[in-house]
Every structure is written in C-alpha cells, then in structure tokens.
TORPA-4810 file (N, C-alpha, C, O; in nm, 3 decimals):
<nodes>
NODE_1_0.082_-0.119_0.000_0.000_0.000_0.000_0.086_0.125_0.000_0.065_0.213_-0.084_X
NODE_2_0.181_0.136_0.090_0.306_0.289_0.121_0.351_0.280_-0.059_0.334_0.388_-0.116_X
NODE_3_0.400_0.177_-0.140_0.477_0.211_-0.240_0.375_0.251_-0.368_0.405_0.340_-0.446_X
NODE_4_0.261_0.180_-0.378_0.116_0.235_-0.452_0.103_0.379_-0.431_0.108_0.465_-0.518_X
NODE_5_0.079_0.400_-0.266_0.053_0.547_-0.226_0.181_0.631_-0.267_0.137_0.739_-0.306_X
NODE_6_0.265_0.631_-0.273_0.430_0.703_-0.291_0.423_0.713_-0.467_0.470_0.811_-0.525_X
NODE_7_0.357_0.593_-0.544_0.369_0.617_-0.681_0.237_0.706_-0.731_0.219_0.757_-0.842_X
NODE_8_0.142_0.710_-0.605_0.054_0.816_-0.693_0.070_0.914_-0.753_0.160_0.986_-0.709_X
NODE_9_-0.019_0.972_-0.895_0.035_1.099_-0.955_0.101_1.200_-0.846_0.211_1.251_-0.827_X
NODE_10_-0.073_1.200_-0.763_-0.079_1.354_-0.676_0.085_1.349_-0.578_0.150_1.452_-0.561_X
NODE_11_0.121_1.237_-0.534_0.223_1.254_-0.513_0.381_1.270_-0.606_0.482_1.323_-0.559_X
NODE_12_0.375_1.233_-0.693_0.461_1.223_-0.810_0.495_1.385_-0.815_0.600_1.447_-0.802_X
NODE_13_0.388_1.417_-0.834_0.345_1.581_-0.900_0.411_1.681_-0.782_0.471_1.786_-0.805_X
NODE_14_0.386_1.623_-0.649_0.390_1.736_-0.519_0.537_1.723_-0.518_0.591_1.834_-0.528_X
NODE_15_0.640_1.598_-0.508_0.764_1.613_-0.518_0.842_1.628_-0.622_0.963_1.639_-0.604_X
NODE_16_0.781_1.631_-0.760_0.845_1.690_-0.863_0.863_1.873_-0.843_0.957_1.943_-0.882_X
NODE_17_0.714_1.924_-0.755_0.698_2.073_-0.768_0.812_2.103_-0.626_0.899_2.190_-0.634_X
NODE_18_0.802_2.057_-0.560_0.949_2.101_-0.461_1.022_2.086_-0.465_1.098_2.171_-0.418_X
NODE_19_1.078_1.966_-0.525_1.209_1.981_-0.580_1.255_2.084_-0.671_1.366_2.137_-0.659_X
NODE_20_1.146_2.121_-0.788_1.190_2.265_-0.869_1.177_2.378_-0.759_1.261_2.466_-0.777_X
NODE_21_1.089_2.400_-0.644_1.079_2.492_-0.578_1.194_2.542_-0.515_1.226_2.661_-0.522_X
NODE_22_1.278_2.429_-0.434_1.413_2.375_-0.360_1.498_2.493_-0.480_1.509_2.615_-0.482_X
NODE_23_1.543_2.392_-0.564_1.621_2.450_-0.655_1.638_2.607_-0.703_1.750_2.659_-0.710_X
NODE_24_1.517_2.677_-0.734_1.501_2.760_-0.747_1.547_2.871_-0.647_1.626_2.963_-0.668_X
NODE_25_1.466_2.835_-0.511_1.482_2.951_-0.394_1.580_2.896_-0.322_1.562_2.944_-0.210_X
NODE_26_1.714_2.793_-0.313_1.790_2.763_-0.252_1.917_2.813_-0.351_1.907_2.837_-0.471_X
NODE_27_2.063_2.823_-0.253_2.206_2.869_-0.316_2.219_2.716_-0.383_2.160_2.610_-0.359_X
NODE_28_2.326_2.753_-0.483_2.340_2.623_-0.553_2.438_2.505_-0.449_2.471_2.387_-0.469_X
NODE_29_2.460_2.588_-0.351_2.568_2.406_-0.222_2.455_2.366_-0.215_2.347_2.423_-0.195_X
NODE_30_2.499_2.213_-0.239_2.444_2.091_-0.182_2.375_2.129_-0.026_2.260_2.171_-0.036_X
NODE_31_2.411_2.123_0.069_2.401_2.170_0.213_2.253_2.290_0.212_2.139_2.261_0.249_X
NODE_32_2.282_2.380_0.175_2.136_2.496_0.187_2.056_2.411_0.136_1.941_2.429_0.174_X
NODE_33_2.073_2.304_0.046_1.952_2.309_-0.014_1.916_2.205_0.005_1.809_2.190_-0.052_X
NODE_34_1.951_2.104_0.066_1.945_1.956_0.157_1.800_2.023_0.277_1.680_2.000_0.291_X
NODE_35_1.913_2.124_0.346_1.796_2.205_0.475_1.708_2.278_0.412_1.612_2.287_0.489_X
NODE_36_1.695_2.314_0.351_1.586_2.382_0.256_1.466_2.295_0.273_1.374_2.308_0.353_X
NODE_37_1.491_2.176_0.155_1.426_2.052_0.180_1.358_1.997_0.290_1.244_1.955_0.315_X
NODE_38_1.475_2.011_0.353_1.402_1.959_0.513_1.310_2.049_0.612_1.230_2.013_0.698_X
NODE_39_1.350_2.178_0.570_1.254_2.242_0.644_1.139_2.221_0.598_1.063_2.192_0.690_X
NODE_40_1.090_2.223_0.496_0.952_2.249_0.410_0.873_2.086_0.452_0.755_2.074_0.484_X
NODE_41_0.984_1.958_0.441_0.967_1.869_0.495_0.955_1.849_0.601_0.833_1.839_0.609_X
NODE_42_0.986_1.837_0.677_1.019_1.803_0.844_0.982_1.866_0.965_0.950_1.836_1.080_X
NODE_43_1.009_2.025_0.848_0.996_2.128_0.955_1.082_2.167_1.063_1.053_2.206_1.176_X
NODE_44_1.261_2.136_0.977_1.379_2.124_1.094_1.449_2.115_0.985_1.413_2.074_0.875_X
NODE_45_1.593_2.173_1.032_1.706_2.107_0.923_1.762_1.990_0.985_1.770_1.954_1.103_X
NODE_46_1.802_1.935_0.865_1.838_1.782_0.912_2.019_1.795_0.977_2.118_1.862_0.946_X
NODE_47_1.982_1.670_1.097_2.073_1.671_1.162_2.226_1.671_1.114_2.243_1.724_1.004_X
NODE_48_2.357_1.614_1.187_2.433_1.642_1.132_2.487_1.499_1.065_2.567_1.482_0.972_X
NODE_49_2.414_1.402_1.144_2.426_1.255_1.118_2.365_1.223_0.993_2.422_1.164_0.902_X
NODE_50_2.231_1.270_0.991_2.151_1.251_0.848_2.196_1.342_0.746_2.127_1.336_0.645_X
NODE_51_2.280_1.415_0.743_2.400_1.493_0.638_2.476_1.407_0.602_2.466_1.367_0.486_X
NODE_52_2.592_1.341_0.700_2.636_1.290_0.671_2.596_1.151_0.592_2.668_1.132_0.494_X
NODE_53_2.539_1.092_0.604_2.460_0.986_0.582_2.435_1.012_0.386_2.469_0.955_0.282_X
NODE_54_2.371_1.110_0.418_2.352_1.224_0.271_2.462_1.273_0.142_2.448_1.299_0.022_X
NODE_55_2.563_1.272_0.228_2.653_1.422_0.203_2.738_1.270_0.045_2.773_1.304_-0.068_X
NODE_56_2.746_1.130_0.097_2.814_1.039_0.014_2.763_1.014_-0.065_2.846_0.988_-0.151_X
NODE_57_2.642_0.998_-0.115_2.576_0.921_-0.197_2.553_1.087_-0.319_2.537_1.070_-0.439_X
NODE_58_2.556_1.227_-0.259_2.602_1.297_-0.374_2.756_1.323_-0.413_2.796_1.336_-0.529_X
NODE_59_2.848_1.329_-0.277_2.957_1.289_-0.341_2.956_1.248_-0.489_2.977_1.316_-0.590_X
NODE_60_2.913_1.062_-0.467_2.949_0.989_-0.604_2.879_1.016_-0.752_2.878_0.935_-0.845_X
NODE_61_2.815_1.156_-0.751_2.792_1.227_-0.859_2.835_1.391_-0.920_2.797_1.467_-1.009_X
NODE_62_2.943_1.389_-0.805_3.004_1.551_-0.859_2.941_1.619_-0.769_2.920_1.738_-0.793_X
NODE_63_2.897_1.561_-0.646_2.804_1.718_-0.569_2.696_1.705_-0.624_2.604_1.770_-0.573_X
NODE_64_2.675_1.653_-0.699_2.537_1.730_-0.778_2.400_1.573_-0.728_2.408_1.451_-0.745_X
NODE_65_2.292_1.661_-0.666_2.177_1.595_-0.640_2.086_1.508_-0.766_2.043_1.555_-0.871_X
NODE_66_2.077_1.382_-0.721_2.031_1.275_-0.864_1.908_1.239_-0.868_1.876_1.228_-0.750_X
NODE_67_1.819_1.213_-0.932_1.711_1.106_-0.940_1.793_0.990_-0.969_1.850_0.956_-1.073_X
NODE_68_1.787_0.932_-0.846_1.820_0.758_-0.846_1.737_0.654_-0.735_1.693_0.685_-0.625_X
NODE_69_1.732_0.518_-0.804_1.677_0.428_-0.685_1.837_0.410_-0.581_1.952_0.401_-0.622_X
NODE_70_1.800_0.411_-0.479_1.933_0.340_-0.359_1.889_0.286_-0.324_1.771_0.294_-0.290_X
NODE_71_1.990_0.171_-0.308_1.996_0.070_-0.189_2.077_0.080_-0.032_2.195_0.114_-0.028_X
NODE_72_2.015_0.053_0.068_2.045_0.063_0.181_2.133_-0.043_0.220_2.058_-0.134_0.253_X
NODE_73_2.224_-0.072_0.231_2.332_-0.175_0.348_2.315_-0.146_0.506_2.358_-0.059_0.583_X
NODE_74_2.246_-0.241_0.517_2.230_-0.184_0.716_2.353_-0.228_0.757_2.414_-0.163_0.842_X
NODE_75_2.397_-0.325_0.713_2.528_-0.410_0.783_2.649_-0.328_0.814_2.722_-0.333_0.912_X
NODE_76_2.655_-0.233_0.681_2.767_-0.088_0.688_2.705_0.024_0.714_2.782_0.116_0.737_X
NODE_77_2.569_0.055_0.718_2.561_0.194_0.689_2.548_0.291_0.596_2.545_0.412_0.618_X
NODE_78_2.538_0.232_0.482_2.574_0.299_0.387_2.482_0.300_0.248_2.380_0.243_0.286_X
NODE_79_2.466_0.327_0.133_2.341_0.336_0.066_2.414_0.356_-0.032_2.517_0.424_-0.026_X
NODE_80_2.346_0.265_-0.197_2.435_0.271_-0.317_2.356_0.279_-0.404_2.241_0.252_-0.369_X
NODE_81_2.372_0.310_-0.519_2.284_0.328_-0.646_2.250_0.190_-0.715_2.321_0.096_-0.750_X
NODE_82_2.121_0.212_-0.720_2.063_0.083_-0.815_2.066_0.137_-0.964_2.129_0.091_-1.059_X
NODE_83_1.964_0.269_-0.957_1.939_0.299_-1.090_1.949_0.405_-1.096_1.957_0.468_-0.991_X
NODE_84_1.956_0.493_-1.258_1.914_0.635_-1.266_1.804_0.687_-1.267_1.733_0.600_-1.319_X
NODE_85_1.726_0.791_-1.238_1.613_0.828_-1.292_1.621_0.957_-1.393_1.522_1.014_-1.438_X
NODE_86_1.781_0.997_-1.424_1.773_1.134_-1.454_1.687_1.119_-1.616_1.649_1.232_-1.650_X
NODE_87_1.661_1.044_-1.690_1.610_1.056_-1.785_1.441_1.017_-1.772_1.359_1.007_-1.863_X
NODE_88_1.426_1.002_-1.659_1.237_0.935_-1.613_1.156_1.060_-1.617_1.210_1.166_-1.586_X
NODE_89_1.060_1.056_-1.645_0.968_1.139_-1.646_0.872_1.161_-1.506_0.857_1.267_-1.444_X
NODE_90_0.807_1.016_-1.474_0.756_1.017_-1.332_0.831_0.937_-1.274_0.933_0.901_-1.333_X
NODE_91_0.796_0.875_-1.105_0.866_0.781_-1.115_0.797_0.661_-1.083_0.820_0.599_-0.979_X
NODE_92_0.688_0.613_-1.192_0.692_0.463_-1.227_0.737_0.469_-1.318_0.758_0.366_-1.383_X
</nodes>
C-alpha cells in the first residue's frame, strides 16, 4: 500500500513541484539546499548525522543531487545506487 501510495500521480506531481521549488529559492551548495528541503519537509534542518549519511551518496555524482533508486546496506551503513532516474519522467 506505502509504495502504490508514494507512486501516486498527486504525489509524483507534489515532489516533482518542490524539488523545482528547492532549486530555485535555494544557493546552488548541496548543504542549503538539503535544509531547505528539510525544512519544508520536516519542519527542521536535518541533523548532522543525516547529512552525513547524505553528504556520500552525492559525493558519487560531482556534488550534484540525482534522481536515483538506492539501496540501503544496514550491515555498513551505507546506501548505493541501483538505478538512474535522470532521464524518467515520473517515477513509475
């Protein structure tokens, strides 16, 4: 049901429009615009642990924030790319 509900348009649509929103009214570092995100989300900037956590998986694209599926490793910690999405339109 969560991954049905997560692929709905109305949702498709709401995080396609904040992410352009993000982009737009945030500086181009990675970092402002991570907390950016999170404020509008969360309603907090994200901690310094969930940065870090964050800060690798754009590393391994130049800094630069991706549409991709990740995979999680609980065993390390750590989270890796399955797929791209930069050429997807929605994301089913």
């Amino acid at each position: 049901q969560a991954l049905a509900l997560l692929n709905d348009t109305i949702f498709v649509e709401a995080s396609r429009n904040l992410a352009q929103l993000v982009l737009k009214q945030s500086p181009a570092d990675v970092r402002p615009r991570l907390n950016a995100a999170s404020e509008r989300i969360l309603c907090r900037p994200l901690r310094d642990e969930e940065l870090k956590t964050l800060e690798p998986a754009i590393a391994e694209h130049g800094g630069r924030i991706v549409q991709e599926t990740r995979l999680f490793d609980a065993a390390h910690g750590k989270t890796y790319s399955m797929r791209s999405k930069e050429e997807a339109h929605d994301y089913r």
